[in-house]
N, C-alpha and C positions, 0 to 999 in steps of 0.2 A: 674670657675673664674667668679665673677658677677664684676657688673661695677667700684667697687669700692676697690675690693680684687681681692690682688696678685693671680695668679696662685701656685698653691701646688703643692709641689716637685712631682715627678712620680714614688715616690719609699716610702713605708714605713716610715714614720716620727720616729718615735721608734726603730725600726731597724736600721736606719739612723746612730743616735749617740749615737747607743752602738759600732758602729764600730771604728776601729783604724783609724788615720788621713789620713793613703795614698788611704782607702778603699772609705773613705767620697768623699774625693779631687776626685778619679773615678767618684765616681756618681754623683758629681757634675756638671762635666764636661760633661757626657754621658744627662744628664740633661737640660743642655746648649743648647749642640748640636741641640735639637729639639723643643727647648721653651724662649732658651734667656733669659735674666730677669724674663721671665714672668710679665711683670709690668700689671696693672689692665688699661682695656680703659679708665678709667679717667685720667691716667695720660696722652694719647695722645689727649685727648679733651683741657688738660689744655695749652699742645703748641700750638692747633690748635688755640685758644681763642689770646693766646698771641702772633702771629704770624697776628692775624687778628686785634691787637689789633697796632701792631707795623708798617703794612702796613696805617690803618688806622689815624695816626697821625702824618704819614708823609704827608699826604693830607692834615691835619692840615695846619701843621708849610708852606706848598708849597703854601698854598694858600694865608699866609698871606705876599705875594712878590709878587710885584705890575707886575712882568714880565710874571708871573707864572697864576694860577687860582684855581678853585675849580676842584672838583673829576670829574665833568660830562665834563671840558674840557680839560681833561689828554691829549686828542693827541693831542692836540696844542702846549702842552708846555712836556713832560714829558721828550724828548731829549736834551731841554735845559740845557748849563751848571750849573744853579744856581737850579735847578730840582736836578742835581747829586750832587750838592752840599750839596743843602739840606739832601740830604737820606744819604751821607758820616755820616756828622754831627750828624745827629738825631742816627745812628746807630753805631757811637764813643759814644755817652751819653748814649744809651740804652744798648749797652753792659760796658761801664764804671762805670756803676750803679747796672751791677749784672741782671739785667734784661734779659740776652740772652741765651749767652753761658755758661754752668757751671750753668742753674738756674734750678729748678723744682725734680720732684720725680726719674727721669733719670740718676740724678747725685747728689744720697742720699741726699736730699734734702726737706726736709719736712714742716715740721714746725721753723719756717718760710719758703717759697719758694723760696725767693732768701736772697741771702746773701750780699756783695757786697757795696751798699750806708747804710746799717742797721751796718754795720760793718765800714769803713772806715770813719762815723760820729760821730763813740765813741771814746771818747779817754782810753786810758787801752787797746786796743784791741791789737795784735800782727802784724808787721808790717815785712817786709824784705825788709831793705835798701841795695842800695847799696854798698853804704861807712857808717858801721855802727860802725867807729870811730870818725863820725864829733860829737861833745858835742849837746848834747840836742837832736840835729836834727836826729843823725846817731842812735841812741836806736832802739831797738824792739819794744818799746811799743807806741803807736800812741800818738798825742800830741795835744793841741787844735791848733798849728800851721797847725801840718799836715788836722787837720779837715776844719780851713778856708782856707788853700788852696785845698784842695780835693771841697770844697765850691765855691771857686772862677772860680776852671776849670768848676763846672757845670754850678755855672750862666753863666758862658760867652758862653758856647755852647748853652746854651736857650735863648740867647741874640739874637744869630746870628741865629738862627730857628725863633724866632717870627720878626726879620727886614723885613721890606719890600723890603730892597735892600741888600745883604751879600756883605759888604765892608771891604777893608785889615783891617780897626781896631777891627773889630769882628773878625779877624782870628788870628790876632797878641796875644791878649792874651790866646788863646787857646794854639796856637803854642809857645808859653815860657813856660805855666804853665804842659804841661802833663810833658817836659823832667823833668824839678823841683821834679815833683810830683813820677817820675820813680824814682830820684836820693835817694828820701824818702822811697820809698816803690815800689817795681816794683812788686807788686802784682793791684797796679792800672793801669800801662801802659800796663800791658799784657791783664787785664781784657778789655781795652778801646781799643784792638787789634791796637797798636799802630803799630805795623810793616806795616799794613796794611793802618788804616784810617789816622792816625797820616799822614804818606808821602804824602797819595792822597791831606789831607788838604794842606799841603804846596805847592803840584802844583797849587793851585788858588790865590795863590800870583804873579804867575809871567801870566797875561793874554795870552799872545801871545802862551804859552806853556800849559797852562791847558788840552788839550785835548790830544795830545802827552806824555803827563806826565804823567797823569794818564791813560793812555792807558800801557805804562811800567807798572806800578806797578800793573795792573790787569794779564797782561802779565806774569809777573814777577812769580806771586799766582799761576798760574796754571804752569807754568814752573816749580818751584822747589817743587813743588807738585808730580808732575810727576816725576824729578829725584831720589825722597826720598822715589819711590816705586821699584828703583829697587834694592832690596835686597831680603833676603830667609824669609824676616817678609811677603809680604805682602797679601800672597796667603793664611795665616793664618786668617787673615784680615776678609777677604771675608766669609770666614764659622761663623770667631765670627758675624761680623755683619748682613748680612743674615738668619742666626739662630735666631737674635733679632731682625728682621723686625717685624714692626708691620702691612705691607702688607701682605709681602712673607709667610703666615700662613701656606704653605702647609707641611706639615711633611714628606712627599717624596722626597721634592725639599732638604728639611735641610740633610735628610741623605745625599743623593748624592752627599752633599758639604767633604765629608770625605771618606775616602779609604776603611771604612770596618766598616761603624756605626753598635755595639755600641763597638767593640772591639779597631779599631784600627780608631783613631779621627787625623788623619793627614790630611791636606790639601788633597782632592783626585782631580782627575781630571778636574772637574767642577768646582773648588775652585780654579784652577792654571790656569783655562784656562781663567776663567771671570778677576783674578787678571793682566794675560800678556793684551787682552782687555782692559780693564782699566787704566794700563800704557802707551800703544799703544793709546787711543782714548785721553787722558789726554796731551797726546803731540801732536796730529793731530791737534786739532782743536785750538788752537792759534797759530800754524802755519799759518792753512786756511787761520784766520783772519785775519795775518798780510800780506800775500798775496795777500787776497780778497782786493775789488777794490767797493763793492756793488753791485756785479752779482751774478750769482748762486754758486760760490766760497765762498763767505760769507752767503748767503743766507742758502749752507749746515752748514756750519762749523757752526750756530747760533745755526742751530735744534741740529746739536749735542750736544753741547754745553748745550742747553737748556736738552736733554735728561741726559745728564752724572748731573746736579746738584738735576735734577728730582728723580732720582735714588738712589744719598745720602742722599736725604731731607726725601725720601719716607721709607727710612732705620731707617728713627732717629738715628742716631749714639747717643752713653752713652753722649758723652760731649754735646747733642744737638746743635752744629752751625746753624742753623734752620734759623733764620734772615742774617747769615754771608752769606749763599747758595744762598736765597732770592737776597742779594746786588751782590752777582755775578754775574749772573742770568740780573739782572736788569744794571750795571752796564757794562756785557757785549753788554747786546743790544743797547746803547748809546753811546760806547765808537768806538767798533768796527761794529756796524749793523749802524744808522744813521750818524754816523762819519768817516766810512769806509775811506772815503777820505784823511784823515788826518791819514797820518806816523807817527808812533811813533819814527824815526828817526829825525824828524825835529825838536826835542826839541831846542829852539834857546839860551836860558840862560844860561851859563858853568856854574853856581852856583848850578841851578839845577839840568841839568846836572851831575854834581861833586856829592849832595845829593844823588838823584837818584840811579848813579852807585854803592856809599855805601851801603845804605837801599838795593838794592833789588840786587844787585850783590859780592857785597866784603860781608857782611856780612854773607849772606847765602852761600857762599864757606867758610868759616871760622869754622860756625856751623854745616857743612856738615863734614868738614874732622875733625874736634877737636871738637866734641859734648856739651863733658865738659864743654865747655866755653860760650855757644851762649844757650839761650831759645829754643824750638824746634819751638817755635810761630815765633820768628823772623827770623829761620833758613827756615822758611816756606815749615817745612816738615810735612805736615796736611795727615790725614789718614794714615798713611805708616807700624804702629804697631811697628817699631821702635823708641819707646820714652824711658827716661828716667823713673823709676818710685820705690818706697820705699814699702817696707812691714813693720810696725808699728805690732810688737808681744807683747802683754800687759798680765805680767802675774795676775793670779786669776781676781781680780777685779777691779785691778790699772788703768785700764781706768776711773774708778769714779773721779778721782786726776782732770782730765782735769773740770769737771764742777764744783770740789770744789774751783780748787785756777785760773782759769782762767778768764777774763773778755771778754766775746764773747755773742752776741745775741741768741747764738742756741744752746742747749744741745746737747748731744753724739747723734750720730745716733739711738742707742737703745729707749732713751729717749722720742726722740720725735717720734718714731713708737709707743712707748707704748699707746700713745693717743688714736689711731685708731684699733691697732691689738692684736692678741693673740702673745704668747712666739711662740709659734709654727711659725705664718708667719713672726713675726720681723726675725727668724733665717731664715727664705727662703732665705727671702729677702737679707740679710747682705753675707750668706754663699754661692749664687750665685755666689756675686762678687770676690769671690776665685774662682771660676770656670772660670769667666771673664778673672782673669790674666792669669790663667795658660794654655787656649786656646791660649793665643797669644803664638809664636815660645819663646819669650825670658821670656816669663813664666818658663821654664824649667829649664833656669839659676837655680832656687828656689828647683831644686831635691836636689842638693848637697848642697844648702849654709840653709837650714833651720836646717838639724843635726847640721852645724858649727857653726847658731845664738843659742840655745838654745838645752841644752839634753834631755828634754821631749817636745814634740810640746802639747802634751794633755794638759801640763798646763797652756796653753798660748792663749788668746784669738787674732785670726787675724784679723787684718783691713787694707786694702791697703790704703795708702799713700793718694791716691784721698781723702778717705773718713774725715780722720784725719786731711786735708788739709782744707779742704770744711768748717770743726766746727769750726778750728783755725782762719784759715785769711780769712773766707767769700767768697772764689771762689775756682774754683779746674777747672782744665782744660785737665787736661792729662798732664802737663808740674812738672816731677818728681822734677825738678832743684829747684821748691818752699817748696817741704815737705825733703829737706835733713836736714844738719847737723845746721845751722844755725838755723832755723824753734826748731831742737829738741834741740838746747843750751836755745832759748826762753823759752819752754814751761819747761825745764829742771828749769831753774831758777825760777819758781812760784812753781811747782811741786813738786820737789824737790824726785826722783821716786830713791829708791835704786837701789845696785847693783845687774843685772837680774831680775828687774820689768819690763824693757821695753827695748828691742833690737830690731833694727833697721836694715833693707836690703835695702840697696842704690843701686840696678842695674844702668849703665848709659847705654845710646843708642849708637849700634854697627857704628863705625865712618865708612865714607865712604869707599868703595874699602878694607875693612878692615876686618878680619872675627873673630870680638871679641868682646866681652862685658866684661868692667871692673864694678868691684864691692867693695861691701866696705859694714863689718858690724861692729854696731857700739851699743853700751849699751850707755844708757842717764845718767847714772853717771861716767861710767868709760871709755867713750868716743873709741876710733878707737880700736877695737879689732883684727881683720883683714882686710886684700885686698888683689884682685888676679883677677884672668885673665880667663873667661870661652871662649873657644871657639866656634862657631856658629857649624862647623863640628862635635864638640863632641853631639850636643844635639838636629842636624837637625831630628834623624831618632828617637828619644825618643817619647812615649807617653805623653800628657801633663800631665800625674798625676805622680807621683814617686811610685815607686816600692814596699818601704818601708817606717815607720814614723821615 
């Protein structure tokens, strides 16, 4: 692997795809296990750059508030509230713009490398409203209305970054224009992590509570973070992502995340033990915090804290949150380390108040126990390998259809790998990410429903849901809820793909205390073909590859 090229499968490239699909799907996965992606080190120089590039102009926009300062007097001011203010802000617009999470070679992402403002600035491009019955507004297709308001939430957040003083009227039209802009298309509110920044913005409306408020909603983040790891996904978690460390290199450590590499790829002991850890340290230390006082109660609970985001940062997870970990990180040590003093009990405004316990309580119990219904972003179940997610099967060559009749900045994945690689590593590359899915536990769903989507899989080329998601509406996050049936009526209508060109596997995420996965396949001309009901018990003890094609 040189700096710039993918890592090459570890098995015969010829060999490879003369074999039958369930043979491939094996060694994809046995492939995985001990190499991950394989992405080439320029693609971690390119998060390293924009990560340095993201802390970096937060120093910017902090400096230019007369409270605040330049980089060389960070400890003076870096606890101040209009400090966290700023980094909220700057890091709503930098991921609102495509720039964070969801950007780069990580998350099929090429050429161009982010998607995002390059998309949500054109009109023609594919959009998912929420009410896509309102006239004009409620369409799929973006509109120059939606463009100068996707325009007006940006200027007003580089309004309120370049102030010298951040006053309620630089929050106010922020805080009208995202809901608007969600109600048109909530592939923008999710992108600008509205669960998150959207509510921290609105505690700086009410002074007296700023620090109490956004002390919950940080609270909040790693609370049902932590709840949405205890299920039988997340021990699986741990080996996919570990296997794709771009630290953890060692190839000893990767087997040992599995029961019997290369035969038998189940979570093994080291993979179940770091996952219980993980949910155990995820709920310790904002406990600590909220207990701690600023002694060495807080003082631990920080480093851990600081350790446990260290650890996913240093991981790269496929969605990259790389900035989002950053703000935690930072966000913890102000809110609960210098601020210690200040209960997040004390929030004094019932209005707030009343928000608050929506956003980061009534909601995330809602999309905890009924999946279906709540984003996995706002359900704020981050990491857990319980998501919702789509397999996109394109027979012969029908995938070409998307860059003929669509209007989107970026060609097919293939397309823009061609630029740089041979046929040989664009397939690495792409045919990993089957490997990806089907390491996770609810990967396996896919044994039994891929005979049911299609009677030969040979003739069908696979692309998961992310990737399809990524060309179409410019972000892709791990949130399945964006690439289902509505997404495929869009593309359906420019497209126009026969019957058995392109079928569609909708898994949803196993609802709380629950032990199922419903699902639903679906042809893009002849729409709902089936649905049914896999259970977590039938397919806890299965290998992730299938038996047969």
């Amino acid at each position: 692997m040189s700096f710039l090229t993918p890592k090459p499968f570890p098995f015969d490239y010829d060999d490879w795809k003369k074999r039958p699909f369930h043979e491939r799907a094996k060694m994809l996965c046995q492939a995985w296990a001990v190499q991950g992606y394989g992405a080439p080190a320029s693609a971690y120089l390119f998060y390293i750059l924009k990560i340095a590039l993201f802390i970096w102009l937060w120093f910017v926009f902090a400096a230019q508030s007369t409270e605040l300062g330049t980089w060389r007097e960070v400890s003076s001011w870096w606890f101040k509230p209009e400090a966290l203010l700023k980094a909220i802000l700057w890091s709503m617009v930098f991921e609102g713009m495509g720039m964070a999470s969801g950007s780069g070679p990580l998350t099929a992402r090429y050429l161009p490398p982010f998607g995002g403002i390059f998309y949500f600035l054109r009109p023609g491009t594919i959009k998912m409203p929420y009410l896509p019955q309102i006239p004009y507004l409620g369409g799929h297709k973006r509109t120059w209305v939606d463009v100068i308001l996707y325009l007006a939430f940006i200027g007003s957040i580089f309004r309120a970054l370049l102030a010298t003083t951040v006053e309620t009227t630089h929050l106010i039209p922020i805080i009208v224009l995202l809901p608007i802009l969600a109600l048109l298309d909530r592939t923008i509110f999710l992108a600008s992590r509205g669960e998150h920044y959207f509510i921290a913005t609105i505690c700086f409306l009410f002074p007296e509570s700023v620090i109490p408020g956004t002390k919950a909603v940080w609270w909040a983040v790693w609370f049902w973070a932590a709840t949405s790891k205890i299920n039988r996904h997340f021990p699986s978690v741990i080996g996919v992502m570990v296997s794709n460390s771009g630290i953890l290199r060692f190839e000893g450590l990767r087997k040992a995340l599995y029961k019997d590499y290369p035969n038998d790829l189940r979570p093994g002991r080291l993979a179940t033990t770091m996952a219980h850890m993980g949910t155990v340290t995820e709920y310790a230390f904002p406990i600590l915090l909220v207990l701690g006082d600023g002694g060495p109660i807080t003082i631990i609970a920080l480093v851990i804290m600081l350790g446990f985001h260290t650890f996913i940062t240093s991981n790269v997870p496929m969605a990259v949150p790389l900035e989002w970990n950053f703000m935690m990180v930072y966000g913890g040590f102000v809110l609960f380390g210098y601020h210690a003093g200040t209960s997040v009990f004390t929030i004094s405004d019932p209005l707030l108040a009343g928000l608050i316990i929506t956003a980061v309580v009534i909601l995330p119990i809602i999309g905890n126990l009924f999946p279906a219904w709540v984003s996995f972003l706002i359900s704020m179940r981050y990491y857990a390998g319980n998501w919702a997610y789509g397999v996109w099967l394109f027979k012969g060559d029908s995938e070409e259809k998307l860059n003929q009749h669509l209007v989107k900045p970026a060609s097919t994945i293939p397309h823009q790998l061609s630029r740089f690689y041979s046929q040989q590593t664009i397939d690495s590359l792409l045919e990993m990410v089957i490997g990806f899915r089907m390491m996770h536990l609810h990967g396996r769903v896919l044994h039994h429903l891929i005979p049911k989507a299609v009677d030969n899989i040979e003739e069908y080329v696979w692309r998961d849901g992310e990737l399809v998601c990524g060309v179409v509406l410019g972000w892709n996050f791990g949130d399945g809820h964006l690439h289902r049936e509505p997404m495929l009526e869009a593309i359906q209508a420019d497209c126009n793909f026969e019957s058995g060109e392109l079928r569609c596997i909708f898994v949803e995420s196993q609802p709380f205390g629950q032990g199922y996965h419903d699902w639903r396949i679906v042809d893009a001309k002849d729409g709902l073909l089936g649905s049914g009901r896999t259970y977590v018990d039938d397919i806890i003890d299965l290998q992730p590859w299938p038996t047969s094609s």
